[in-house]
N, C-alpha and C positions, 0 to 999 in steps of 0.2 A: 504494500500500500504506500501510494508516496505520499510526501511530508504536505500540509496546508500551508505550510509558509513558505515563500522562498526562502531559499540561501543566503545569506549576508554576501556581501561579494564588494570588495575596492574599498571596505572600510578598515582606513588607515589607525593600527595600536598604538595606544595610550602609554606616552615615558613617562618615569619619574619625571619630578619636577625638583633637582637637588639644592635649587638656591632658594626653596622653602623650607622651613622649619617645621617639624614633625611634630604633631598634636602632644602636648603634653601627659593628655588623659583624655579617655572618652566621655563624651557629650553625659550630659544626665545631672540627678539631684546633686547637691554639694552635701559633702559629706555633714552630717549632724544636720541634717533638713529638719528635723522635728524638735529641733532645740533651739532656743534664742528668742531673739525678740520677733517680732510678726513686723511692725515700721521701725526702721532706727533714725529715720531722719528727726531733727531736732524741732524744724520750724512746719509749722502747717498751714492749710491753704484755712483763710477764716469765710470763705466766701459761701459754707455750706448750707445749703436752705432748711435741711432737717438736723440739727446736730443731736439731737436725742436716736436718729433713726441711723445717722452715722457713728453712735459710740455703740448701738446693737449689732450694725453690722460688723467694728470694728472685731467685738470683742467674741460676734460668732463665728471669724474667719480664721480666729487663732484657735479659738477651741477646735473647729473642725481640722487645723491643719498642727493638732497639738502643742501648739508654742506655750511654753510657762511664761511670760511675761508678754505685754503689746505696752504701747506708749498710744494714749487719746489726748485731743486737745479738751484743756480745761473750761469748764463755767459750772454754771452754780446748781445750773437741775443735771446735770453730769455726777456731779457731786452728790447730789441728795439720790441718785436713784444707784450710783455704787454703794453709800453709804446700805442702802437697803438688800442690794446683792452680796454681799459683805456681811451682812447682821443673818440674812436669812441662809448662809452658808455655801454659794455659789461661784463666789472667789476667794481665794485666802487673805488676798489685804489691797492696798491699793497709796500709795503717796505720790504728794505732787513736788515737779522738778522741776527747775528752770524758773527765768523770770522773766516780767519782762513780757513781749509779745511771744515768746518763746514756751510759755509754761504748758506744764503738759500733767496728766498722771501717766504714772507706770504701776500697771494693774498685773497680780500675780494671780494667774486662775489656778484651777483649786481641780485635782483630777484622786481619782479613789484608788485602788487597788488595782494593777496592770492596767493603768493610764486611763482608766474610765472616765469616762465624763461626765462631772458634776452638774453642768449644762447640757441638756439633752436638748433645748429648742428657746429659740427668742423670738418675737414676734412682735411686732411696730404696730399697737392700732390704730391709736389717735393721729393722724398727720395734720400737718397742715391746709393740705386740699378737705380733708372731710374729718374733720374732729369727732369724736365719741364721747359723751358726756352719759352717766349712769345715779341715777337715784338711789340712797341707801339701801331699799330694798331690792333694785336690781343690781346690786355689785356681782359681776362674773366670777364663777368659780371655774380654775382649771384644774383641768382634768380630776374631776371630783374632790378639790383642794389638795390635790398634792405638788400641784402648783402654786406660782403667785401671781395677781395680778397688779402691777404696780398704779397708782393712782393719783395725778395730783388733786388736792384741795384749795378749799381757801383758807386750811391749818397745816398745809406744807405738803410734801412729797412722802408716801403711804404706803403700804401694800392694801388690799382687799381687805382681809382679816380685821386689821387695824382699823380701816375704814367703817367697817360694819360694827365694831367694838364702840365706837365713837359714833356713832349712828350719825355719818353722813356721808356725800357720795362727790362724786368729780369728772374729772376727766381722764379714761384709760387710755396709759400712754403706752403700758405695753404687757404681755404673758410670759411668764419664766417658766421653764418645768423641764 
């Protein structure tokens, strides 16, 4: 049976090329990919329109890529919603660095027994295009509370729990669990 392809024919072989320099190592992850920081750069962009939905992304892109430490730029509901990721046991601590237009935290996530994940899922509700406001008695539970649903008020930044202890309601900015 003959062949379906022609035969190559007049194609001129490939030389070395000796006044290049030979790859030092092959292509692929850098060694210790799943250690270090997630961003090392010091200065960040301020120009972001959700910075509550940028520090959840931040901080589920190290988890899923298991980095112990990432660097978020700083403000105030940043602060009061790690301060409650932190208390409620989902990162191990978190300190801010730098000064200046420069300041940042560096946040140490929190992993259990063979690298498990403390954080299994984050989730942005309230944005900016369409806000979620909830009345004391509708405060959401996840997943049959063994989640949290963080919440701000007009008595500061909450979880659910707390919110329903205090009998009053807010705006859901986002689901932990």
């Amino acid at each position: 049976m003959s062949s379906m392809w022609p035969v190559a024919s007049g194609v001129a072989p490939v030389h070395a090329l000796s006044h290049l320099p030979a790859r030092a190592r092959a292509c692929g992850r850098a060694p210790g990919g799943d250690e270090g920081l997630m961003v090392t750069r010091a200065k960040f962009s301020s120009n972001v329109s959700d910075p509550i939905a940028d520090l959840l992304t931040r901080i589920r892109n190290a988890n899923l890529a298991y980095k112990d430490q990432l660097v978020v730029p700083v403000s105030n509901q940043g602060r009061a919603l790690l301060e409650i990721l932190r208390a409620e046991g989902y990162i191990e601590s978190f300190e801010p660095e730098g000064s200046g237009v420069e300041k940042a935290f560096r946040i140490k996530l929190r992993y259990g027994r063979g690298r498990q994940r403390a954080i299994t899922g984050l989730k942005r509700v309230s944005r900016p295009g369409r806000r979620i406001y909830t009345r004391r008695g509708e405060l959401p539970r996840v997943l049959g509370g063994l989640g949290i649903a963080i919440v701000t008020t007009s008595r500061g930044v909450m979880t659910d729990r707390e919110a329903a202890r205090r009998g009053i309601g807010g705006e859901v900015l986002a689901y932990v669990w």
